[in-house]
NUDOVO-656988 format. One record per residue (C-alpha): residue number from 1; residue in three letters; x, y, z. Coordinates in nm, 3 decimals. Layout:
<rs>
R  resi  resn       xx       yy       zz
R   NUM   ALA        X        Y        Z
...
</rs>
This chain:
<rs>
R  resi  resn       xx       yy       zz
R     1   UNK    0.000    0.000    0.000
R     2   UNK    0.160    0.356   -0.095
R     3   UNK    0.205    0.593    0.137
R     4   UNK    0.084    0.948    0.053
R     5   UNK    0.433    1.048    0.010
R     6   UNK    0.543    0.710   -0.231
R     7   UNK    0.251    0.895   -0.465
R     8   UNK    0.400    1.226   -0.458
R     9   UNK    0.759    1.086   -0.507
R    10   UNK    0.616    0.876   -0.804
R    11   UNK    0.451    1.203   -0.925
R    12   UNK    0.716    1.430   -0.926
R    13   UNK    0.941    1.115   -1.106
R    14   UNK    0.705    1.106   -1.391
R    15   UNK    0.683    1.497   -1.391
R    16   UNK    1.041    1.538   -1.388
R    17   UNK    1.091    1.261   -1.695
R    18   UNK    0.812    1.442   -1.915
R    19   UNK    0.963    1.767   -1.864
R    20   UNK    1.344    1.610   -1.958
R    21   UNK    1.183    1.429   -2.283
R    22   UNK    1.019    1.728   -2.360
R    23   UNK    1.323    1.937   -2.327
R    24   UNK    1.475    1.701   -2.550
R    25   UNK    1.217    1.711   -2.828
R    26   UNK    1.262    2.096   -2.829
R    27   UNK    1.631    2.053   -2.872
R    28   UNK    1.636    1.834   -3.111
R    29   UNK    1.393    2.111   -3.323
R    30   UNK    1.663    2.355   -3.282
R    31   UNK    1.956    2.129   -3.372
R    32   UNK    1.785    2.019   -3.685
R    33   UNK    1.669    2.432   -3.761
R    34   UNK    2.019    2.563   -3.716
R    35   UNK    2.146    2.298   -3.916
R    36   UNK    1.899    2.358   -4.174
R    37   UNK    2.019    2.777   -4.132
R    38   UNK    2.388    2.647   -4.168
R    39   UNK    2.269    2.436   -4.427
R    40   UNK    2.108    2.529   -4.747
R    41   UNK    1.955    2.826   -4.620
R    42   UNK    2.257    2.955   -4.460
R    43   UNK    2.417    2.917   -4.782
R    44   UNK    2.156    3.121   -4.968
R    45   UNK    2.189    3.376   -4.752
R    46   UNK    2.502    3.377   -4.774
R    47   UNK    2.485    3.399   -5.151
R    48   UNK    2.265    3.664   -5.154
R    49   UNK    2.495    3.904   -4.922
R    50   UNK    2.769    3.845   -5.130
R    51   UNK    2.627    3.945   -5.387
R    52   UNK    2.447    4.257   -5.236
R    53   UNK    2.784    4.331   -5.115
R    54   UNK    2.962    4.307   -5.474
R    55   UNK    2.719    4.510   -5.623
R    56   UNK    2.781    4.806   -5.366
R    57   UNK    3.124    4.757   -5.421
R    58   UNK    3.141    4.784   -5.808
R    59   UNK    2.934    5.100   -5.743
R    60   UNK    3.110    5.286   -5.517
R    61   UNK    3.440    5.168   -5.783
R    62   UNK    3.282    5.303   -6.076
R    63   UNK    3.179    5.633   -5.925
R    64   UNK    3.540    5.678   -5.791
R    65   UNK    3.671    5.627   -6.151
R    66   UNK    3.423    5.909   -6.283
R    67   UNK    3.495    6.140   -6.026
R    68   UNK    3.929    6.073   -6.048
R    69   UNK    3.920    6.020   -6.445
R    70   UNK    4.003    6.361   -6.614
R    71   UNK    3.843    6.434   -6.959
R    72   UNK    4.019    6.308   -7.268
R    73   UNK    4.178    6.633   -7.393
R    74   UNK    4.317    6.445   -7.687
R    75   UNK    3.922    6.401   -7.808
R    76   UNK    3.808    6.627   -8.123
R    77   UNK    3.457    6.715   -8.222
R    78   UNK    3.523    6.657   -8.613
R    79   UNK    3.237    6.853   -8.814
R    80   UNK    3.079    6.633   -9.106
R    81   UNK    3.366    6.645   -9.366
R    82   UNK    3.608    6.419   -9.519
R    83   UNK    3.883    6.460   -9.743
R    84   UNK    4.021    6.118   -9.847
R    85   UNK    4.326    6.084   -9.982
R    86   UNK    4.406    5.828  -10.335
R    87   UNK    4.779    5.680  -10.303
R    88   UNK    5.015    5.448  -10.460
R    89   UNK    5.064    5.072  -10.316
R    90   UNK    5.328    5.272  -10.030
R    91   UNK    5.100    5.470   -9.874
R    92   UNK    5.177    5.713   -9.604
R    93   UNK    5.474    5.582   -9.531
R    94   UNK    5.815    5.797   -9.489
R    95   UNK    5.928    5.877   -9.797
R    96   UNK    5.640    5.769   -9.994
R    97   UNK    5.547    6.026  -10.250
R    98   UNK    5.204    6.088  -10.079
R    99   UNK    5.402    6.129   -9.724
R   100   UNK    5.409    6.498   -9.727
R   101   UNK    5.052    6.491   -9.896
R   102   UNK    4.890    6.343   -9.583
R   103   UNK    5.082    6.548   -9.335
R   104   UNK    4.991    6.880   -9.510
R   105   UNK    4.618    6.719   -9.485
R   106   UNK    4.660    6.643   -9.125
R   107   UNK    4.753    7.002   -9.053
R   108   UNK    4.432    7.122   -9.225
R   109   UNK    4.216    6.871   -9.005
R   110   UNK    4.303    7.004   -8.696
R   111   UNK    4.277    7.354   -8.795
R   112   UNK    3.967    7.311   -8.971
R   113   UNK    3.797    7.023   -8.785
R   114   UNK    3.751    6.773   -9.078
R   115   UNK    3.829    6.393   -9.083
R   116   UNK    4.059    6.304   -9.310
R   117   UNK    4.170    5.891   -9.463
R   118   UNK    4.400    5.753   -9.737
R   119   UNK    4.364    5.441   -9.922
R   120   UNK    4.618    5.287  -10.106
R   121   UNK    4.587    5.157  -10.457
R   122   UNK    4.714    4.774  -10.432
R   123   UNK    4.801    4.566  -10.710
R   124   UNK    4.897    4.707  -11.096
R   125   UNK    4.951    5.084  -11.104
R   126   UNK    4.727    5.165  -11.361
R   127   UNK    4.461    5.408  -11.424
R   128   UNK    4.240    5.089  -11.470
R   129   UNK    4.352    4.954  -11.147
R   130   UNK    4.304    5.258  -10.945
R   131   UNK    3.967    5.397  -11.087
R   132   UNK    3.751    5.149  -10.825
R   133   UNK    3.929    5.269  -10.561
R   134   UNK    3.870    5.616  -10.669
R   135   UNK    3.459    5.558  -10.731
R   136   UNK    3.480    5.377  -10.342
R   137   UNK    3.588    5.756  -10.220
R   138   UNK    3.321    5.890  -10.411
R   139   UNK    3.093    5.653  -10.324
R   140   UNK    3.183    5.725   -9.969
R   141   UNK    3.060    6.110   -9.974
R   142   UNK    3.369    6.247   -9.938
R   143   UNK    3.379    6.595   -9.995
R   144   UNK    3.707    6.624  -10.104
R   145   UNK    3.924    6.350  -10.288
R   146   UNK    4.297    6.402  -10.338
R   147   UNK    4.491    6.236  -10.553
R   148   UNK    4.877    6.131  -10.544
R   149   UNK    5.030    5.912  -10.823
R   150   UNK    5.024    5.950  -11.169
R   151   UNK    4.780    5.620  -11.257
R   152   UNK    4.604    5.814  -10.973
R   153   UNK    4.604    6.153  -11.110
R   154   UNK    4.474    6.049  -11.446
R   155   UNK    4.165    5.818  -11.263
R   156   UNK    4.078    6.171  -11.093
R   157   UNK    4.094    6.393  -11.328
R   158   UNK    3.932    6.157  -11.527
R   159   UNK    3.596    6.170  -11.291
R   160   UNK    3.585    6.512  -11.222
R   161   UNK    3.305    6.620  -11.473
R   162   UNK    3.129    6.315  -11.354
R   163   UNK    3.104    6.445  -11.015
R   164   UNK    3.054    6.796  -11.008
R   165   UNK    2.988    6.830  -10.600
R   166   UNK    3.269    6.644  -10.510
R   167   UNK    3.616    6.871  -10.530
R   168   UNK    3.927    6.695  -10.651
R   169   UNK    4.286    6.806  -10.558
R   170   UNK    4.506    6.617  -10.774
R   171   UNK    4.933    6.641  -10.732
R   172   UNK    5.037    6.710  -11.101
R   173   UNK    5.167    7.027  -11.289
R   174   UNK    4.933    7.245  -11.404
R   175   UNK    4.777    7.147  -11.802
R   176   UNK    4.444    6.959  -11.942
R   177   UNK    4.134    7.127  -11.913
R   178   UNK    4.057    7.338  -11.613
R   179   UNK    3.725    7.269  -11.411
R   180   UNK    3.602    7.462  -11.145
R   181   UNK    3.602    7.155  -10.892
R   182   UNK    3.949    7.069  -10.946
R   183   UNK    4.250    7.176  -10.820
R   184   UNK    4.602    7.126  -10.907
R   185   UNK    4.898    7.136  -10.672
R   186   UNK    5.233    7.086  -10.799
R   187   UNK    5.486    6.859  -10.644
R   188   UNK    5.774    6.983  -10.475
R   189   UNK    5.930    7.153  -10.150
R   190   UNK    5.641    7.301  -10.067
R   191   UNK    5.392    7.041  -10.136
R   192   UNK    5.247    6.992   -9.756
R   193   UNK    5.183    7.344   -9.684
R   194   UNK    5.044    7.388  -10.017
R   195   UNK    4.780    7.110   -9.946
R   196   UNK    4.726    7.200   -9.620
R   197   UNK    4.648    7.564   -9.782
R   198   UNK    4.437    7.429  -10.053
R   199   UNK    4.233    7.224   -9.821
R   200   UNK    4.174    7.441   -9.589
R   201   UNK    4.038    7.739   -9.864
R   202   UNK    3.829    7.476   -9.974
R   203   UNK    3.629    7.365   -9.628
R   204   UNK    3.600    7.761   -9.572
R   205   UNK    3.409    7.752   -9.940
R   206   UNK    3.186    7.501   -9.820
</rs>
């Protein structure tokens, strides 16, 4: 027969064991929820902060660079003109008969603002050879087509009633027929300045 205070004893046992498996059931919840946060989730978030952080980064970079980045002084607002330049298979290059031709053209694009190319005529020097290069400049709009070479001379010349609005500057001795959209310049010491000169009387003419 139990005593009143076997009962209690025997109560508080079974109280005492519910409470510790119940503890135990609540732990074992937050074991497996942290390691589910350290898990998957934890690497989401994880993800997602270092990415959040990159972002602020790459800002905060690119506004340094615009605020510690001086202007490009070298930078030219060209106005819509082009002179293109005809040569022989050398080019530009020094010593090349067109050599001082392009650097008395450079001179008049930064004075005058205009763009200025060159393209070579490869293959056979001929007047044949060199008249689709010549129609690609005037194909190409450009105002003003210079011409250096003799096969290139004669492919100019040659086009110049064909195109009234385009002005051709050819390097040759004066002779033929005169037009008023061509210019010659004769070859010699003073063959750059004279270009740059001619050029730049023609841009002013419009």
């Amino acid at each position: 027969m139990k005593t009143r205070r076997a009962w209690r004893e025997t109560e508080r046992q079974a109280a005492r064991k519910e409470a510790a498996e119940s503890g135990t059931r609540v732990s074992g919840v937050l074991a497996a929820g942290a390691g589910a946060l350290r898990g998957r989730v934890g690497w989401a978030l994880g993800s997602v902060l270092v990415l959040v952080l990159g972002l602020l980064g790459a800002r905060m970079f690119a506004q340094s660079e615009e605020r510690g980045t001086p202007p490009d002084t070298r930078a030219r607002a060209y106005q819509d003109y082009d002179a293109c330049l005809l040569t022989d298979e050398r080019g530009i290059v020094s010593g090349a008969p067109a050599a001082p031709v392009w650097e008395g053209m450079q001179a008049a694009s930064v004075d005058k603002r205009i763009r200025v190319t060159f393209v070579p005529v490869m293959g056979e020097q001929s007047v044949a050879n060199a008249r689709p290069f010549l129609n690609g400049l005037v194909q190409r709009d450009c105002e003003i087509v210079v011409a250096s070479g003799a096969p290139q001379v004669s492919a100019a010349e040659a086009a110049v009633e064909k195109n009234p609005k385009v002005r051709f500057v050819t390097v040759a001795q004066e002779g033929g027929a005169g037009h008023d959209n061509l210019v010659r310049v004769a070859p010699g010491a003073s063959l750059k300045s004279d270009i740059t000169a001619t050029l730049k009387r023609l841009v002013s003419e419009g």
